[in-house]
DOTIKE-170585 format. One line per 2 residues: number of its first residue (from 1); their letters; for each residue x, y, z of C-alpha. Coordinates in steps of 0.25 Angstrom, whole numbers, plus 5000, padded with zeros to 4 digits. Layout:
N
NUM) a) X:Y:Z | ...
This chain:
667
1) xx) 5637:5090:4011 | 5635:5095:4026
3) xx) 5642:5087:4036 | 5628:5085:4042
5) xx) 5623:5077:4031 | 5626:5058:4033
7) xx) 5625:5054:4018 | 5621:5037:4018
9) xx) 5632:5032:4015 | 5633:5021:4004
11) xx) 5624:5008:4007 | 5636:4999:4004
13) xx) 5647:5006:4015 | 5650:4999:4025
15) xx) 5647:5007:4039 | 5651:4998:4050
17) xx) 5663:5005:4052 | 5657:5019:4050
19) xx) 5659:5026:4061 | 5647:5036:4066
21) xx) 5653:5052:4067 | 5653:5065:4060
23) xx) 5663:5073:4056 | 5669:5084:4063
25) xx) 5671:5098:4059 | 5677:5105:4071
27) xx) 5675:5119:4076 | 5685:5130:4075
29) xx) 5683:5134:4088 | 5680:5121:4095
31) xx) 5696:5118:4096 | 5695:5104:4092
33) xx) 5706:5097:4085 | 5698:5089:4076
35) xx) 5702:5088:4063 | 5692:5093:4051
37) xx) 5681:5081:4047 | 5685:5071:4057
39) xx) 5674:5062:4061 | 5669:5062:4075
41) xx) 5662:5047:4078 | 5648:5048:4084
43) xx) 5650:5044:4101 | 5636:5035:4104
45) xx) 5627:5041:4115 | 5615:5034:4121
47) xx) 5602:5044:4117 | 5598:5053:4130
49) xx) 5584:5045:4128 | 5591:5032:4128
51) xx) 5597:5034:4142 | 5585:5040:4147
53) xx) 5577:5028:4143 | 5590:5018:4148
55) xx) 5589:5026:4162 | 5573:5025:4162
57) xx) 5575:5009:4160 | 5586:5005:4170
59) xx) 5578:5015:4180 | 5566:5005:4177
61) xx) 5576:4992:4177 | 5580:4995:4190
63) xx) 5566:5000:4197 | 5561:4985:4190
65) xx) 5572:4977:4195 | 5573:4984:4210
67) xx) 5557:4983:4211 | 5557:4967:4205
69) xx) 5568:4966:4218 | 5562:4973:4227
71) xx) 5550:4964:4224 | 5557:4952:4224
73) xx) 5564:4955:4239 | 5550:4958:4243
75) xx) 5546:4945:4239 | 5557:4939:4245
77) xx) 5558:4947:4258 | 5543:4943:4262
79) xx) 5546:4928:4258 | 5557:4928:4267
81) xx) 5551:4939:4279 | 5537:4928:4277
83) xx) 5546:4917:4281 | 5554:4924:4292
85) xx) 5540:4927:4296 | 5532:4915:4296
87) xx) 5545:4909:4304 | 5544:4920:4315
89) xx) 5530:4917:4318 | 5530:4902:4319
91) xx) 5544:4903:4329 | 5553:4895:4319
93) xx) 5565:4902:4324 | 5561:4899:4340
95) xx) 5558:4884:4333 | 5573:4883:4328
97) xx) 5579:4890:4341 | 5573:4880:4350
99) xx) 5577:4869:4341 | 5563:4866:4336
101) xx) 5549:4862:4344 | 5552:4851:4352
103) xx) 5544:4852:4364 | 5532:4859:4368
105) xx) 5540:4869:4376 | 5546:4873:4362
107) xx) 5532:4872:4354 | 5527:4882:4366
109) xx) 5538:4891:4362 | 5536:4893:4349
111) xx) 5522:4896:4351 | 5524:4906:4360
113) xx) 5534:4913:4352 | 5525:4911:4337
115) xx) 5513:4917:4348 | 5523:4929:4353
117) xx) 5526:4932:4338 | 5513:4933:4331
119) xx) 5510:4943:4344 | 5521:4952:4339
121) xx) 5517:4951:4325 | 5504:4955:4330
123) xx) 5510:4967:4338 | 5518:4973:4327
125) xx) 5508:4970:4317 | 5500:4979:4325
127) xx) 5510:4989:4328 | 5513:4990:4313
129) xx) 5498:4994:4310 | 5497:5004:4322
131) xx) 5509:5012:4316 | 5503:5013:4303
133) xx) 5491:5017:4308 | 5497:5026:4316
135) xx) 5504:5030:4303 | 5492:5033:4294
137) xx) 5486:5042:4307 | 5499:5051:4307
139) xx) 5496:5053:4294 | 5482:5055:4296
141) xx) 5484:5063:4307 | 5497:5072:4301
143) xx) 5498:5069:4288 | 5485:5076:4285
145) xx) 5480:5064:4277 | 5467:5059:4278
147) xx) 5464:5045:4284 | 5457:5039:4273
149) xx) 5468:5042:4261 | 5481:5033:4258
151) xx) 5488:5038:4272 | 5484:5024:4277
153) xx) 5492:5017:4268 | 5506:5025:4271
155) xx) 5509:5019:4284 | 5503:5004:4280
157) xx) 5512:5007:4265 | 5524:5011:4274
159) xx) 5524:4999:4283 | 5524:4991:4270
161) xx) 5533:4997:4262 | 5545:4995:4276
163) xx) 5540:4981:4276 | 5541:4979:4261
165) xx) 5554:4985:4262 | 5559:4977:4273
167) xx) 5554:4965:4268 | 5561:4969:4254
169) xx) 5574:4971:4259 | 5575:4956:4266
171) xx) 5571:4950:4255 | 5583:4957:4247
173) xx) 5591:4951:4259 | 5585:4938:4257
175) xx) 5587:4936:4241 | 5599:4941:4241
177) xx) 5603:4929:4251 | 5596:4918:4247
179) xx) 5605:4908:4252 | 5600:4914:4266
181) xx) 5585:4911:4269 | 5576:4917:4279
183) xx) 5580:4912:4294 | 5595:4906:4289
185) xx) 5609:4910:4294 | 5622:4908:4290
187) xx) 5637:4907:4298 | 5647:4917:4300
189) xx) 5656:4913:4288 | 5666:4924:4289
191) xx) 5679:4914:4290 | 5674:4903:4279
193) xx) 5683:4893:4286 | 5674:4894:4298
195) xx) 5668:4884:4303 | 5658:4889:4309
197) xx) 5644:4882:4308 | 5629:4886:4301
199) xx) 5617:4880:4300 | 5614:4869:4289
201) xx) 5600:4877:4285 | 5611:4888:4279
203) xx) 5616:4876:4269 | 5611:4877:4254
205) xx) 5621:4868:4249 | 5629:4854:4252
207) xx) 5641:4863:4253 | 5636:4872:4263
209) xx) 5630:4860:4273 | 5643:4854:4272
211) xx) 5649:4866:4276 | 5638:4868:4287
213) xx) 5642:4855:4294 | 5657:4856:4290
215) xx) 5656:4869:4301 | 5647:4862:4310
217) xx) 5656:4851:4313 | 5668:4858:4313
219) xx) 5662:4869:4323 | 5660:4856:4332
221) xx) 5672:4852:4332 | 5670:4840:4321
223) xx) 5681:4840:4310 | 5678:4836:4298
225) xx) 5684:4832:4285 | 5673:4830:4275
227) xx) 5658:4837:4276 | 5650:4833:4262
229) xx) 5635:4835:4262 | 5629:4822:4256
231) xx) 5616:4830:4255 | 5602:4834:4258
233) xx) 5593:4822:4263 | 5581:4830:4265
235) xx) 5580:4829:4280 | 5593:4835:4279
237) xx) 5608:4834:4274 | 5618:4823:4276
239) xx) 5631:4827:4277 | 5647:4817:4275
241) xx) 5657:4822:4285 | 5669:4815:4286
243) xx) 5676:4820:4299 | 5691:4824:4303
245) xx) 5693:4821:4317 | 5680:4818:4323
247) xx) 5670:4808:4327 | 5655:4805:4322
249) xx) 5654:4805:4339 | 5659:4819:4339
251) xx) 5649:4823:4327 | 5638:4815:4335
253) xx) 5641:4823:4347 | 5640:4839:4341
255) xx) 5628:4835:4334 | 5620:4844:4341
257) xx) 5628:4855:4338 | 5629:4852:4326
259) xx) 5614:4852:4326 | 5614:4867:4330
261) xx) 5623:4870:4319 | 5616:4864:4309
263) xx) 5603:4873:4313 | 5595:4859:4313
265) xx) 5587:4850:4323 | 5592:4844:4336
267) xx) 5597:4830:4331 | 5598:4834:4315
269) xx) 5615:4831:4316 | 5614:4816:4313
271) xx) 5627:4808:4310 | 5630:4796:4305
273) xx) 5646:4790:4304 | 5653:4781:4295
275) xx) 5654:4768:4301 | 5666:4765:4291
277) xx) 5672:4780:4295 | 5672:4786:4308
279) xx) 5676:4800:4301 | 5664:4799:4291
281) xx) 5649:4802:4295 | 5636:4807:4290
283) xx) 5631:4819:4296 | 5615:4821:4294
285) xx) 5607:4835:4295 | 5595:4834:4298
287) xx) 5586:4845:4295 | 5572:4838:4292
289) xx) 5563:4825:4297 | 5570:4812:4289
291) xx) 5555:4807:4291 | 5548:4818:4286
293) xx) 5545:4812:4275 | 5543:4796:4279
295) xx) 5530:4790:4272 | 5519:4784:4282
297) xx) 5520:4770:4283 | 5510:4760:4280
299) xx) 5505:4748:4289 | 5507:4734:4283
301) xx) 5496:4724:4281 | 5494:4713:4290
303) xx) 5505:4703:4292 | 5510:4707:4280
305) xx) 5526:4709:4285 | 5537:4699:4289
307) xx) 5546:4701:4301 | 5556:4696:4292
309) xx) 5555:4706:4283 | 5561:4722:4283
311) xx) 5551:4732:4286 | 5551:4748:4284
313) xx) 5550:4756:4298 | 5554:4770:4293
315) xx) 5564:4776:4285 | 5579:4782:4289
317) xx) 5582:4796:4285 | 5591:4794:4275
319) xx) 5579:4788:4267 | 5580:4772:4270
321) xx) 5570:4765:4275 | 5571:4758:4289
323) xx) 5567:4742:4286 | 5568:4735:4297
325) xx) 5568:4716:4298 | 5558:4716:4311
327) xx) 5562:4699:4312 | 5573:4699:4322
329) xx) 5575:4716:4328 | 5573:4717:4342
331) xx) 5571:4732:4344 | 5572:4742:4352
333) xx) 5567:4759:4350 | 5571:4767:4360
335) xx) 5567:4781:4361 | 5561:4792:4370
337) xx) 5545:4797:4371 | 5540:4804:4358
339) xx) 5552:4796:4349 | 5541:4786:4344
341) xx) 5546:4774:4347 | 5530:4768:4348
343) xx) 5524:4775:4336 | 5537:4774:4329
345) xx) 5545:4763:4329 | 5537:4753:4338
347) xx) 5524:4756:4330 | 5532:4754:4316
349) xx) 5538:4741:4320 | 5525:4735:4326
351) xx) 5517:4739:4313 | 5525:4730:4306
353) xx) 5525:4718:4316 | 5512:4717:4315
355) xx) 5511:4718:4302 | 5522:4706:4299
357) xx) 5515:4691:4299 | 5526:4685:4307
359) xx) 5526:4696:4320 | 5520:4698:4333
361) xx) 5520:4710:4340 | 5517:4713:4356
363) xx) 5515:4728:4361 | 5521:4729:4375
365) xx) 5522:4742:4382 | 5523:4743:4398
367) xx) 5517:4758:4401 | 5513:4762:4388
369) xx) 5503:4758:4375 | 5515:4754:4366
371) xx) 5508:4749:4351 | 5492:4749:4357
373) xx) 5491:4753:4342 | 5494:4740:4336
375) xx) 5485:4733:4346 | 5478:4721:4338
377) xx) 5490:4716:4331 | 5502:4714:4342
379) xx) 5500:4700:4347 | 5494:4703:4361
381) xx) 5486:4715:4366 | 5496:4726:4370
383) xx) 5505:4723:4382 | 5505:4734:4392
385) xx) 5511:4736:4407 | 5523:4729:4413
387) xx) 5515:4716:4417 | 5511:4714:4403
389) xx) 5525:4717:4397 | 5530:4708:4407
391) xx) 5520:4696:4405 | 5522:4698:4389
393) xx) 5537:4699:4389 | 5538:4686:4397
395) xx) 5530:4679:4388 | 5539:4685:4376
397) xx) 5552:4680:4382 | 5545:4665:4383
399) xx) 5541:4664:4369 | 5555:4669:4365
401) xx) 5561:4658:4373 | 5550:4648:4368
403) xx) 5552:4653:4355 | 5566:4647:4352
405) xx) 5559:4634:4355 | 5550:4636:4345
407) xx) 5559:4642:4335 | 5568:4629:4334
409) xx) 5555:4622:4334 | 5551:4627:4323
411) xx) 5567:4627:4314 | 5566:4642:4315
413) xx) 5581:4644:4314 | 5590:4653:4325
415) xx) 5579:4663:4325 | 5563:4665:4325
417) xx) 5557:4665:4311 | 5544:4674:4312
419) xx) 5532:4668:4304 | 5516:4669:4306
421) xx) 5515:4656:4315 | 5529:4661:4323
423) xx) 5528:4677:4323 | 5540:4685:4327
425) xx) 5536:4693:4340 | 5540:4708:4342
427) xx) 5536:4713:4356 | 5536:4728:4357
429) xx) 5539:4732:4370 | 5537:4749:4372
431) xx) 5541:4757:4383 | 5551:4745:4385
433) xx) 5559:4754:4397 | 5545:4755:4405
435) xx) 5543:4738:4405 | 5546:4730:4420
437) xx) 5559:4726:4423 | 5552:4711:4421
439) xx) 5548:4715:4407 | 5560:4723:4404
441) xx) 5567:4708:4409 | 5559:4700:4400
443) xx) 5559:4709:4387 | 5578:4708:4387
445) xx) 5575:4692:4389 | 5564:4692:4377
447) xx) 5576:4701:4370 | 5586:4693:4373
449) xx) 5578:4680:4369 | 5569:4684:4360
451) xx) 5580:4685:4347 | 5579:4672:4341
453) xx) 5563:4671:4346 | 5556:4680:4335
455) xx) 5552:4689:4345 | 5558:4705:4344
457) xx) 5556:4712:4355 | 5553:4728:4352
459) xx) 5556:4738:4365 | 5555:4753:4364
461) xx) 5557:4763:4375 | 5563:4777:4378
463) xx) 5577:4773:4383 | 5585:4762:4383
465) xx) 5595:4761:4396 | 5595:4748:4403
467) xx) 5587:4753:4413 | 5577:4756:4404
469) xx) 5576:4743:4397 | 5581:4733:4406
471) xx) 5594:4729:4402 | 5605:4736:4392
473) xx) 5598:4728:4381 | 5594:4740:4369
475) xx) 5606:4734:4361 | 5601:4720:4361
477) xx) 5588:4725:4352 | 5592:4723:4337
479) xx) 5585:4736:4333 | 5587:4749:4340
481) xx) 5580:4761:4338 | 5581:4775:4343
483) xx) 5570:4786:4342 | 5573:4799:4350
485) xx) 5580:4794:4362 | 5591:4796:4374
487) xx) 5604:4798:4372 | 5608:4789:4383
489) xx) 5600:4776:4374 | 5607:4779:4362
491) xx) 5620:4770:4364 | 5611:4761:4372
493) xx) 5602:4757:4361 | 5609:4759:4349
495) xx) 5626:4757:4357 | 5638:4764:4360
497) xx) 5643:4774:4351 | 5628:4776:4343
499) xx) 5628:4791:4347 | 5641:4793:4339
501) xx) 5637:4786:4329 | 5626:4796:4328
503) xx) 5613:4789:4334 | 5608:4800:4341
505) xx) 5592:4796:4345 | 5593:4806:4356
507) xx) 5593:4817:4346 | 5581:4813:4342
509) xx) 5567:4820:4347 | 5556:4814:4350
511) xx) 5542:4818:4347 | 5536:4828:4354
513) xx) 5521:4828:4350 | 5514:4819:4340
515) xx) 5515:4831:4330 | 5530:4835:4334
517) xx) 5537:4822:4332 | 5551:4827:4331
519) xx) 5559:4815:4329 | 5551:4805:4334
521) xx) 5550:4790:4325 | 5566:4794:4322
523) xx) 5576:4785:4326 | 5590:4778:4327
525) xx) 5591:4763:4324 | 5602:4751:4326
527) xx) 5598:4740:4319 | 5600:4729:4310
529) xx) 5607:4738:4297 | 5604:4749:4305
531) xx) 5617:4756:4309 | 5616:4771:4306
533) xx) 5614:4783:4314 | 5603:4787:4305
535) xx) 5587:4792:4308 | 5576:4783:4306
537) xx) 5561:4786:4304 | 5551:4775:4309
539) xx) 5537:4775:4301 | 5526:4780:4308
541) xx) 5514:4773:4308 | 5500:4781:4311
543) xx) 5492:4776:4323 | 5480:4775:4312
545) xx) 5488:4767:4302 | 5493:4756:4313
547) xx) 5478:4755:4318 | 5473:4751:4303
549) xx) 5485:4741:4302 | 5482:4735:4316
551) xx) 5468:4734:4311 | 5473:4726:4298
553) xx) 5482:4718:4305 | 5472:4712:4316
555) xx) 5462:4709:4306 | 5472:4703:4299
557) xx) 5478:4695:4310 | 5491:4694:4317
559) xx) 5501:4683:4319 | 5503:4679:4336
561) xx) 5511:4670:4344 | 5514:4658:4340
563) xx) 5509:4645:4348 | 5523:4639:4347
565) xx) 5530:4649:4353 | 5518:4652:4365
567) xx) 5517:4638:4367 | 5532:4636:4370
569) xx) 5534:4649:4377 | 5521:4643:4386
571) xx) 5511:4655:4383 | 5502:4646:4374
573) xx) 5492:4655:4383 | 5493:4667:4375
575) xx) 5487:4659:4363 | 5474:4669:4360
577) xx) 5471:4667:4345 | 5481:4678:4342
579) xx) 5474:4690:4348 | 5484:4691:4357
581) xx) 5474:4691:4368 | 5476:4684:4381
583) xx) 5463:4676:4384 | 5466:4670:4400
585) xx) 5460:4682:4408 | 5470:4681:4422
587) xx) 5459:4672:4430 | 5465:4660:4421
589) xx) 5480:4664:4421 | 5481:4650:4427
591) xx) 5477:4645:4413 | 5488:4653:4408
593) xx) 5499:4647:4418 | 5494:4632:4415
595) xx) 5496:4635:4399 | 5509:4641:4402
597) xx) 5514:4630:4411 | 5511:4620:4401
599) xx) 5515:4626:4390 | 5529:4628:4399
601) xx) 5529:4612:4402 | 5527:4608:4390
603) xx) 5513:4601:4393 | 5501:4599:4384
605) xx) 5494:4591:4397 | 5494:4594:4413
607) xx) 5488:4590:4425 | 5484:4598:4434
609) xx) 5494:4595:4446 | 5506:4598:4440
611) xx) 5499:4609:4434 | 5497:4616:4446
613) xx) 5512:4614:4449 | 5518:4619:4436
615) xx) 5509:4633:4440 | 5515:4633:4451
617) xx) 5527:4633:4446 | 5524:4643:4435
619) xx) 5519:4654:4445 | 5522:4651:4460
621) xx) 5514:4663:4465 | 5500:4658:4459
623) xx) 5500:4644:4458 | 5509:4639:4470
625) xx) 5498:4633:4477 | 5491:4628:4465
627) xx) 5487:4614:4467 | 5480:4605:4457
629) xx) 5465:4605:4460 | 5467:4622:4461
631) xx) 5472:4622:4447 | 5460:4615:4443
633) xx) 5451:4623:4447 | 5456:4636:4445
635) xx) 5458:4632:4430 | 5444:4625:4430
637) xx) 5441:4641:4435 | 5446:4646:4424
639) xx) 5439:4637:4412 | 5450:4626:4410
641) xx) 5442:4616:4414 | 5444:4604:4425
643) xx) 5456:4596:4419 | 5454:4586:4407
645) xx) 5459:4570:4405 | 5476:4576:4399
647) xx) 5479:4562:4396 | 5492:4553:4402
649) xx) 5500:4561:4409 | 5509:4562:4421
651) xx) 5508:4548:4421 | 5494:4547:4423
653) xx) 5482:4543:4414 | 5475:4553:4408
655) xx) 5473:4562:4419 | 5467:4577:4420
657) xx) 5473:4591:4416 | 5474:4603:4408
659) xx) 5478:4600:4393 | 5487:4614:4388
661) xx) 5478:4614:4376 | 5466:4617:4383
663) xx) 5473:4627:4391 | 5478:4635:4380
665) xx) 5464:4633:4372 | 5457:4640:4384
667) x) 5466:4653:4386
């Protein structure tokens, strides 16, 4: 049998432990020493075609896998180089350089330079076309190609492939770092126990912004024990640091340094300490508007609210609402032009006034037009110019003195109790630092005097000094708010020490435009249960929506002074019907003395001679020649009428004068 020849073997051998080979027979002259019929085992070789057809599909693998890159860099690239772009053109780096668009100098800026740069688009746009054209007539010209065939495209295909290329290339540099993003940086980090400082946009984790303000503080001198980020608030993080021999002051008083650091806006670095732990403090990052995302109030019905009762004027950025009890809170708002101390916080608090069944409201304003807007529901027609203030202010601080006449008249306890017939009062006083030093005189007695009273005196202005106002009296108000403000106001309004405490209204900024609000309607407040160095939002209330509520609310009627308290304070003359309107044009102010004389006396009847003596007592420079028969006729001049039968009085038998009813009835 040839040695060629691979007889079957028997279907019942086992052959997994055959091994494949052939026999061996070696040649004479091949010098091998092999012994006769040993058995040479087969050595496995991958087939040519096999590695051929292996080569062929790698070769394909790779071309796939570097075109489905290549592709995906592309896509990449011009995402991030659209970006890139689309910041260049709109100045967003110049934006961030000059720390944002905060006055018109700065919006002129930007626009000049967003002009200059769409030019230089333009230019290169069009030097990149003239070189390809001027490419396409080379190879016209030399080439010896035609102008009509495919030479056009190679300069245009050329200019794209580059760009392509290019664009490609940083968009492998930018998937490759993903933890990077277009227009972000990060810190030298050589040494890893520096402590040098990076901004808080670089953070993608708790642990990184912890690190962030960890290097912040300590490149500011700040030691610290303990940094732990409680998290991300949405406006921005909050962070617990417990520090190792440091103040909250000195904290407070780097935190515009640390504002740079941080890469945010000016005031973003907000602190608030422990009262219980002078090492322990909160430090807020802001990054974004608290308020953004405040919903728009709604105006109440008519005389459907109670003094008494809390009410909602905004919210706090940590997501509380700000409720504030009206009954009792003098208050004060202080804060600079464009902080919104009328539109914000004097219009919020007067739409609920005169939407409560037991208020009154005044609008007083010396120089400007204060709340025109609620005009219709405040209890007299607005009170403008110094004169006025003056004449109203005066006749506040005699209804408050008569009113604790009238209080324990009427068992009302230690202090006023506000209802429909007896109505709290709440004059708003704006621009307060603009009033007469008479006015200003008269609004610190009706403060002083006016606590027990129901009547809440509300003053806004732009600074708080003693000159400004009068009299070092901003601590005496029981509420105390500060929009965007002076540094110099701060421990005047809210006390000694605020500012370390992290109450810092003068890194507020005011609006600057109607469209460009800044932080206007933010604010600082000391208060009853108020005692954090926290933000708060005020609602804001359109122009449109108050007008359809003053509408409501006139039609509906408003409370007004009560008699009681006119009659004993003597002004029983501003008895209108309510409209607030005073009815004696300045011809019959002598009907106006008389009623008030009366009133002052304690006198239902009067004749006409002691009369004319009580005037001129009452105003010496008018009426200190007045006699009797004058007196009659100037008030039978007027429409009083000659004087009627008064019955026994003065000891005599039903002689004539003028009865205070019929007085009162005329005006």
């Amino acid at each position: 049998m040839s040695l060629d020849q691979h007889p079957d073997f028997p279907a019942d051998w086992d052959l997994s432990k055959v091994i494949p080979g052939e026999l061996h027979v070696p040649d004479d002259l091949s010098g091998e020493d092999i012994a006769p019929g040993s058995v040479v085992p087969y050595e496995p070789r991958t087939p040519v075609l096999s590695k051929v057809g292996g080569a062929s599909l790698v070769v394909v693998a790779r071309t796939a896998r570097f075109t489905g890159l290549s592709v995906r860099y592309l896509c990449v690239g011009a995402k991030a180089v659209s970006f890139l772009g689309w910041r260049y053109v709109r100045g967003h780096d110049l934006q961030e350089v000059i720390g944002g668009m905060q006055s018109k100098a700065d919006w002129n800026k930007v626009k000049q330079e967003r002009q200059s740069r769409w030019k230089f688009l333009g230019w290169a746009s069009g030097v990149t076309v003239g070189l390809n054209l001027a490419g396409w007539w080379a190879l016209v010209r030399f080439g010896e190609m035609t102008a009509l065939d495919w030479s056009w495209m190679i300069p245009s295909g050329t200019t794209g492939a580059i760009a392509a290329t290019l664009v490609t290339l940083y968009g492998r540099y930018r998937a490759n770092r993903p933890e990077i993003g277009p227009m972000q940086m990060i810190a030298e980090q050589d040494d890893l126990n520096s402590d040098e400082p990076f901004p808080l946009a670089v953070c993608t984790s708790p642990g990184m912004v912890e690190d962030c303000v960890s290097r912040a503080l300590a490149w500011e001198g700040v030691g610290t024990r303990a940094v732990r980020a409680l998290g991300f608030r949405g406006w921005g993080w909050e962070i617990d640091v417990i520090l190792k021999g440091s103040t909250p002051g000195k904290v407070n008083a780097v935190t515009e340094q640390l504002d740079t650091h941080f890469g945010i806006k000016h005031g973003g670095t907000l602190i608030d300490p422990d009262p219980q732990d002078a090492s322990h403090l909160v430090l807020r990052l802001v990054t974004a508007n608290p308020f953004e995302n405040m919903p728009k109030p709604v105006v109440h019905a008519p005389n459907s609210l109670d003094i008494s009762d809390p009410h909602n004027f905004g919210r706090c950025m940590d997501g509380s609402p700000l409720d504030l009890v009206l009954e009792g809170l003098r208050i004060l708002a202080i804060g600079v032009s464009g902080a919104a101390k009328t539109t914000g916080v004097l219009r919020d608090l007067a739409e609920v006034v005169t939407a409560c069944h037991n208020a009154i409201a005044l609008d007083l304003d010396p120089v400007k037009d204060g709340l025109r807007e609620f005009e219709g529901v405040m209890a007299v027609p607005p009170i403008r110019g110094n004169k006025a203030c003056e004449e109203w202010l005066g006749y506040l601080v005699k209804m408050a003195k008569g009113r604790n006449t009238v209080r324990n008249r009427l068992n009302m306890g230690d202090t006023w109790v506000a209802t429909k017939e007896h109505p709290a009062i709440f004059p708003f006083v704006d621009e307060f630092i603009y009033l007469s030093q008479t006015a200003k005189e008269l609004f610190i007695e009706l403060l002083r005097l006016a606590k027990q009273s129901g009547i809440y005196p509300v003053a806004a202005g732009q600074d708080a000094t003693s000159d400004a106002m009068g009299d070092a009296i901003a601590d005496s108000f029981t509420l105390r708010i500060m929009l965007a403000a002076r540094h110099a106001d701060i421990p005047l309004v809210l006390g000694r020490g605020a500012i370390a405490a992290g109450y810092r209204p003068d890194r507020l900024v005011p609006a600057q435009t109607k469209d460009i609000k800044n932080d206007a309607g933010q604010s600082y407040i000391k208060g009853p249960s108020l005692d954090r160095p926290l933000l708060y939002g005020w609602n804001e209330h359109s122009r449109v929506g108050i007008q359809q509520a003053v509408a409501d609310r006139k039609a509906a009627g408003r409370p007004w002074f009560d008699r009681d308290t006119l009659q004993t304070a003597g002004l029983l003359h501003l008895m209108d019907g309510g409209t607030g309107e005073k009815r004696i044009p300045g011809d019959r102010q002598i009907v106006v003395d008389a009623i008030e004389v009366m009133a002052t006396a304690g006198v239902e009847r009067i004749r006409p001679e002691p009369l004319a003596e009580a005037l001129a007592g009452f105003n010496p420079d008018l009426y200190a020649d007045l006699t009797a028969a004058e007196l009659r006729k100037l008030l039978k001049d007027v429409g009083v009428g000659a004087p009627v039968p008064i019955g026994d009085i003065d000891g005599l038998t039903n002689p004539r004068g003028y009865k205070l009813e019929a007085l009162t009835v005329l005006t």
